[in-house]
Every structure is written in structure tokens, then in C-alpha cells.
RODO-2510 file (C-alpha; in nm, 4 decimals, decimal comma):
residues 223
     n   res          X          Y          Z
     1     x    14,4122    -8,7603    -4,0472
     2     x    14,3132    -8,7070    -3,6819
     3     x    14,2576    -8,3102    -3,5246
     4     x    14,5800    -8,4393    -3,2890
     5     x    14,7590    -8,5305    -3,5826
     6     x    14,6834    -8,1736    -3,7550
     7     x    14,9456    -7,9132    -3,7514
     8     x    14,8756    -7,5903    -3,5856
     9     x    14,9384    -7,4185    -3,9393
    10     x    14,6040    -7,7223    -4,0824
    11     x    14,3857    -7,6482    -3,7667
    12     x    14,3808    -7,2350    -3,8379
    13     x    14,3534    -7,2983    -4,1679
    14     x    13,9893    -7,1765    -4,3283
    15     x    13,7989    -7,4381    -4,4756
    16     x    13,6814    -7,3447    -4,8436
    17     x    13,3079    -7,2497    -4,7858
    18     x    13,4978    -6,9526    -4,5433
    19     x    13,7163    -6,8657    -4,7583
    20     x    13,4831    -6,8717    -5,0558
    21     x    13,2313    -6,6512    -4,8312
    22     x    13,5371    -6,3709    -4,6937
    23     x    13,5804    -6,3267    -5,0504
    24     x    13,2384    -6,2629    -5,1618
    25     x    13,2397    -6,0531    -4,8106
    26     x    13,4852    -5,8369    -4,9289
    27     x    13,3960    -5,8186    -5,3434
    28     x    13,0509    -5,6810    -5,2154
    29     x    13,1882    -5,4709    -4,9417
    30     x    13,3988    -5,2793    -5,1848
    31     x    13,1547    -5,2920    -5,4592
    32     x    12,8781    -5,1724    -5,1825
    33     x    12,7393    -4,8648    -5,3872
    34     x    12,6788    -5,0680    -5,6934
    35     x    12,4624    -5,3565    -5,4814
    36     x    12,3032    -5,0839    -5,2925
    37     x    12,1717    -4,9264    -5,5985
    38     x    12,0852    -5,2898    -5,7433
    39     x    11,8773    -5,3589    -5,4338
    40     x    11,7053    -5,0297    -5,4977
    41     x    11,6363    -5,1297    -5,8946
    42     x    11,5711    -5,4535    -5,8164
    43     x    11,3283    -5,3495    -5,4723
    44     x    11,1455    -5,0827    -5,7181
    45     x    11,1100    -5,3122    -5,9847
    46     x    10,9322    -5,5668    -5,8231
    47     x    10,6869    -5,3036    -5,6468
    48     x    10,6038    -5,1849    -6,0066
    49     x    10,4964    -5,5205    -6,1296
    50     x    10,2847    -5,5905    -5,8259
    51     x    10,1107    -5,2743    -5,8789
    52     x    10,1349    -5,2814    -6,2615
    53     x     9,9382    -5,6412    -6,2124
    54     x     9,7067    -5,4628    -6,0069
    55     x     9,6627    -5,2111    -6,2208
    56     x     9,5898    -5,4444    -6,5142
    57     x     9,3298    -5,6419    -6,2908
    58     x     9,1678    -5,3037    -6,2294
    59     x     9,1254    -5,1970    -6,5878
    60     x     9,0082    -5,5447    -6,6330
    61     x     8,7354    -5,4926    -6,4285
    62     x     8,6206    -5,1292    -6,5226
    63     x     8,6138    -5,2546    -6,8918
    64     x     8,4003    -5,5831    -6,7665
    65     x     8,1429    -5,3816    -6,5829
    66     x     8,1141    -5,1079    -6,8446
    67     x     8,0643    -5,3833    -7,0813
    68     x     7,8314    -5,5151    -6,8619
    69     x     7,5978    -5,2250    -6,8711
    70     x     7,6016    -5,1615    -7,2258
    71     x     7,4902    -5,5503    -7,3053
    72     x     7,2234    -5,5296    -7,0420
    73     x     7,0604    -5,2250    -7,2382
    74     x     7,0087    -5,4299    -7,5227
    75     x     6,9383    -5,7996    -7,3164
    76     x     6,6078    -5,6153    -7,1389
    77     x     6,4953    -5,3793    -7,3709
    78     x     6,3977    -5,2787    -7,7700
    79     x     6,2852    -4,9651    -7,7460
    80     x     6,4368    -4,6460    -7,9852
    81     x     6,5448    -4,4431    -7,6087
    82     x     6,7221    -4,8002    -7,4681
    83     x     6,8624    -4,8875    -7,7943
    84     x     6,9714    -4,4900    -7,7781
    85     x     7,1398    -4,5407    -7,4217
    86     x     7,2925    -4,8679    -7,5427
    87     x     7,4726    -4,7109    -7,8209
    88     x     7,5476    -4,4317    -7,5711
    89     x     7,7328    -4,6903    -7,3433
    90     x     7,9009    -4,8461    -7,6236
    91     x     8,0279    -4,5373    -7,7153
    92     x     8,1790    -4,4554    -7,4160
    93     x     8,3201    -4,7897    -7,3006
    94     x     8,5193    -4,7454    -7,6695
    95     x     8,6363    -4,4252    -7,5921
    96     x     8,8065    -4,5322    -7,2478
    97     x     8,9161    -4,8930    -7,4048
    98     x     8,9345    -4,8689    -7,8370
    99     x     9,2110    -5,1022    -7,8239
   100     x     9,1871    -5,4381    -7,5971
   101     x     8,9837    -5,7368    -7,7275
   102     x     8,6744    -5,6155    -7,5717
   103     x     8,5954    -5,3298    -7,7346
   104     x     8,5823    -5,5268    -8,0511
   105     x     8,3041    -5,6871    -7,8857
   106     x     8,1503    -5,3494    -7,8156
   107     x     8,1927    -5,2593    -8,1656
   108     x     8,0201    -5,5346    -8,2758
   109     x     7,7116    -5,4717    -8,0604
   110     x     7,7117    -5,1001    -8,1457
   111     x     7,7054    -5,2399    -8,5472
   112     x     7,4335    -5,4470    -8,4644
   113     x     7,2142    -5,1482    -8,2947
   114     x     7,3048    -4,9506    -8,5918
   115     x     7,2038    -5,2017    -8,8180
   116     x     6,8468    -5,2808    -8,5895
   117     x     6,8115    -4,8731    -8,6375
   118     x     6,8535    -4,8721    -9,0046
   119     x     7,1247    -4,6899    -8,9721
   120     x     7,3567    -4,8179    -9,2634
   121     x     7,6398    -4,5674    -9,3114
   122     x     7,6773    -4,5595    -8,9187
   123     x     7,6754    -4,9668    -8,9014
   124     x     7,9083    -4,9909    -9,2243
   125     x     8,2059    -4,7940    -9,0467
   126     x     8,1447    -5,0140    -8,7003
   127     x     8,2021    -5,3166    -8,9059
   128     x     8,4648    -5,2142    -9,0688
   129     x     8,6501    -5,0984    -8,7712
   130     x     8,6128    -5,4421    -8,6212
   131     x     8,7641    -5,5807    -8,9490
   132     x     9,0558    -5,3606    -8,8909
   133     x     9,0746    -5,3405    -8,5735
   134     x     9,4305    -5,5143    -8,4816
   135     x     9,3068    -5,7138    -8,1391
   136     x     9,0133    -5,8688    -8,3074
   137     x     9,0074    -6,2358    -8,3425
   138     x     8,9501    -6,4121    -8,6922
   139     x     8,6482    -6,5282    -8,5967
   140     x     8,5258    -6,2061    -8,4838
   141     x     8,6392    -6,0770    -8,8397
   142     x     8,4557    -6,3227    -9,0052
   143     x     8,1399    -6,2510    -8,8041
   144     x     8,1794    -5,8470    -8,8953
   145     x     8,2118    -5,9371    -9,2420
   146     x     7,9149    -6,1425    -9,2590
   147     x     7,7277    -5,8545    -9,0988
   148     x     7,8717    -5,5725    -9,3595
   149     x     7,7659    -5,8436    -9,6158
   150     x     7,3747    -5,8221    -9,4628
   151     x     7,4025    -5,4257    -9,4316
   152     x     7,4824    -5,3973    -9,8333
   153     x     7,2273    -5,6446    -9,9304
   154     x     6,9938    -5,4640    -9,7286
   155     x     7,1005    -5,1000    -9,9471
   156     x     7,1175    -5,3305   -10,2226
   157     x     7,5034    -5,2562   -10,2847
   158     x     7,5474    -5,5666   -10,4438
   159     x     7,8935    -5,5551   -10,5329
   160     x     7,9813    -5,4644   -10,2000
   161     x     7,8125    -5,6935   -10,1107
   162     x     7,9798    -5,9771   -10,2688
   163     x     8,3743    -5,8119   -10,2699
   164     x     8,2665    -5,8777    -9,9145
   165     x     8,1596    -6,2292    -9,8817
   166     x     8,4754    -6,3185   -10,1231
   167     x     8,7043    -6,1624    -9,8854
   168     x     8,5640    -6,4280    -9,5854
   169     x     8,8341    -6,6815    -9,5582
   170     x     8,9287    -6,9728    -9,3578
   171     x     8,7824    -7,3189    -9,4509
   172     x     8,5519    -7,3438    -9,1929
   173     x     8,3945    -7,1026    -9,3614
   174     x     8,4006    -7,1834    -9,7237
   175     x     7,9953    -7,2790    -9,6881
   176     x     7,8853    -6,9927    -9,5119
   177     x     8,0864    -6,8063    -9,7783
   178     x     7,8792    -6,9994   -10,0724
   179     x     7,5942    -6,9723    -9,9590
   180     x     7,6186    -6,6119    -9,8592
   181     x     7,7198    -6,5480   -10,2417
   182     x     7,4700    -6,7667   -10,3741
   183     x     7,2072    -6,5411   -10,2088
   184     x     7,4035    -6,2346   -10,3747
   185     x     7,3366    -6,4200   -10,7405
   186     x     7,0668    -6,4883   -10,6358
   187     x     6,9314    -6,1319   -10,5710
   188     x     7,1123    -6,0079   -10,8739
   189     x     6,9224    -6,2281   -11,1069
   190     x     7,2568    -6,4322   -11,1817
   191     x     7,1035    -6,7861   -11,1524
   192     x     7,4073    -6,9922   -11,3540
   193     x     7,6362    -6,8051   -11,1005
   194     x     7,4264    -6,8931   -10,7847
   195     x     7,3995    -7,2692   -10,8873
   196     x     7,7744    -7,2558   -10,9374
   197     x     7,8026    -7,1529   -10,5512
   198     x     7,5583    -7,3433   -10,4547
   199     x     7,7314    -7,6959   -10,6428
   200     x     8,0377    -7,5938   -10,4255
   201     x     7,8756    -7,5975   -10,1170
   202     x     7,7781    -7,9097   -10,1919
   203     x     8,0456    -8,0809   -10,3313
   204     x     8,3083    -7,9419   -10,1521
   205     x     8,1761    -7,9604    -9,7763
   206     x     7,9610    -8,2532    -9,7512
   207     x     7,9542    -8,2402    -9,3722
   208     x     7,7676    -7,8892    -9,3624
   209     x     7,4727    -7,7638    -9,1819
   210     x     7,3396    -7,5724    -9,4700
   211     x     7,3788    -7,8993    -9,7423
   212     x     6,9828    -7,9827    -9,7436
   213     x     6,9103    -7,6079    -9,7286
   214     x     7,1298    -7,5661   -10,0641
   215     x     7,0374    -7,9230   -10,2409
   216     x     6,6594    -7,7541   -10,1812
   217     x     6,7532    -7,4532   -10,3454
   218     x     6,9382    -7,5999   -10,6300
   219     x     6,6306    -7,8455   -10,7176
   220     x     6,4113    -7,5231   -10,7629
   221     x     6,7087    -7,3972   -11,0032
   222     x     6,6976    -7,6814   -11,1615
   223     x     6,2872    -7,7418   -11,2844
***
């Protein structure tokens, strides 16, 4: 139909984006107070994630550099004062972060110190903390219990010891975990029980680094 065609009534009409936007117009303009406090929220809201974010990067950054100067400690030097300040810097990056991922590095690194030092009962609990510490990584567990496992052997806590090795899981570990308990037998005098291990190791995960090492071992178990 042409415009001279259209009625006077069709040419005033509104088309139906107009009429569709008067009546969102007028739902907001007497529903005003409730948008104006939704802007607000919603204004407020998005401020507090940009600076939340921010804040998070900070942190992120404070824990890096803290990190930072605890590793270096031990990277240039070996000495009983700089493993002293090392331990010192571990300590207090853990008590400003003790529960992000990175402070079960720390942890692991103040173990080690401890462990350097001789200092068994202090290097026990650090393991043990990264064990059950709930933001480390299995890997990292499996790594701390490998190092309790060393710090018993070295007190001779042989039971410990091996309660501790048994507990490694994960099959990309079932060699290490053989031939950590081997040793254990091994130490203990239990030579049926440490060619057992060793067999397993073996047998069971042909593709391993430490095969030779264990096919070695079992020969001289085996005159």
C-alpha cells in the first residue's frame, strides 16, 4: 500500500520497534529506583573484580619474589649462616602464603635444608606438611614422600621407612616405589623380600630407567 493510499488513522500509527521501546520507556521509568540501584550493584561489582584481579596479580607477585629470595640463598651458597637465612626466608614467605601452591614448594625446600642440616625431626614435620598440605600436587606428594622415606633410612626408622614408600602410589611410580623398598630389605637384612621387589620392578615395568640398575642387583642376590 502506498503513504497516499494510507489512512490518517495508518500514517500516526507507531510502528512496533516504537511501541516496543515507549513500553520499555515507561516499565523502567516506573521501576526507576530498582534499575538505579542495579546500576549501582552492577557498577560496584565490576570495580571489585577489576581490583580483586589486581589484587590477585599483586599477591602473585609478592609470593614470586619472596620465593625468589629464599631459592637464591640456597642456588649461591652452602654455608651453615646462608642455609640459616634460607630457612629464615622460607619461613617467612610460609607465614604470609601457607596455603597457595607455592608454599608447598617452599616447604619442600625448607625439608630439604633441614634434611642437608641433619635436622630430622624438623625435616620429618616439613614433609609431612607437604603430604597434607591440600594445594599440593600428586607429584609434589610423591616427591615429599620419597624424601620422608630418605630422612627415616637415614635414623634408621625402618618401618617408617617402608609404611612410607608403600603409601607412594600412582603407576608411574610403581618402580621408584620397588626399588625404594628393595633398598629398605635390603638394609634390614631381608634379602628374599628385596629380590621379591626387585623381580617386580622388573617384570612389571620393563620400560624403566632403573631395570639394569635392579637386574645388577638381583645377579649379586642371586650367586
Amino acid at each position: 500500500m502506498s503513504e497516499q493510499r494510507m489512512s490518517r488513522k495508518e500514517l500516526h500509527q507507531p510502528d512496533q520497534i516504537q511501541a516496543w521501546l515507549y513500553a520499555a520507556s515507561n516499565f523502567i521509568y516506573k521501576n526507576r529506583k530498582l534499575f538505579i540501584a542495579g546500576t549501582i550493584v552492577f557498577t560496584i561489582a565490576v570495580i571489585g573484580i577489576f581490583y580483586g584481579r589486581y589484587y590477585y596479580q599483586t599477591k602473585q607477585i609478592e609470593q614470586a619474589n619472596l620465593l625468589y629470595t629464599a631459592q637464591k640463598n640456597i642456588a649461591t651458597n652452602s654455608g651453615t649462616e646462608q642455609q640459616n637465612q634460607a630457612i629464615q626466608a622460607f619461613q617467612e614467605f610460609l607465614a604470609n602464603y601457607p596455603d597457595t601452591t607455592n608454599s608447598t614448594i617452599a616447604l619442600m625446600h625448607l625439608g630439604q635444608l633441614y634434611t642437608v642440616q641433619k635436622n630430622w625431626s624438623q625435616a620429618e614435620q616439613t614433609y609431612q606438611k607437604v603430604i597434607e598440605h591440600s594445594k599440593a600436587i600428586p607429584s609434589m606428594i610423591t616427591a615429599a614422600k620419597l624424601s620422608l622415606t630418605a630422612v627415616y633410612e637415614n635414623q634408621q626408622k625402618l618401618d617408617q621407612a617402608r609404611q612410607t614408600a608403600e603409601s607412594i602410589d600412582g603407576k608411574d611410580w610403581q618402580d621408584v616405589r620397588w626399588k625404594t623398598l628393595a633398598r629398605i630389605a635390603l638394609t634390614k637384612g631381608d634379602i628374599v623380600t628385596a629380590k621379591s621387589h626387585l623381580e617386580q620392578l622388573i617384570n612389571n615395568t620393563p620400560n624403566s630407567e632403573f631395570k639394569q640398575e635392579a637386574n645388577t642387583l638381583l645377579l649379586t642376590l642371586n650367586p
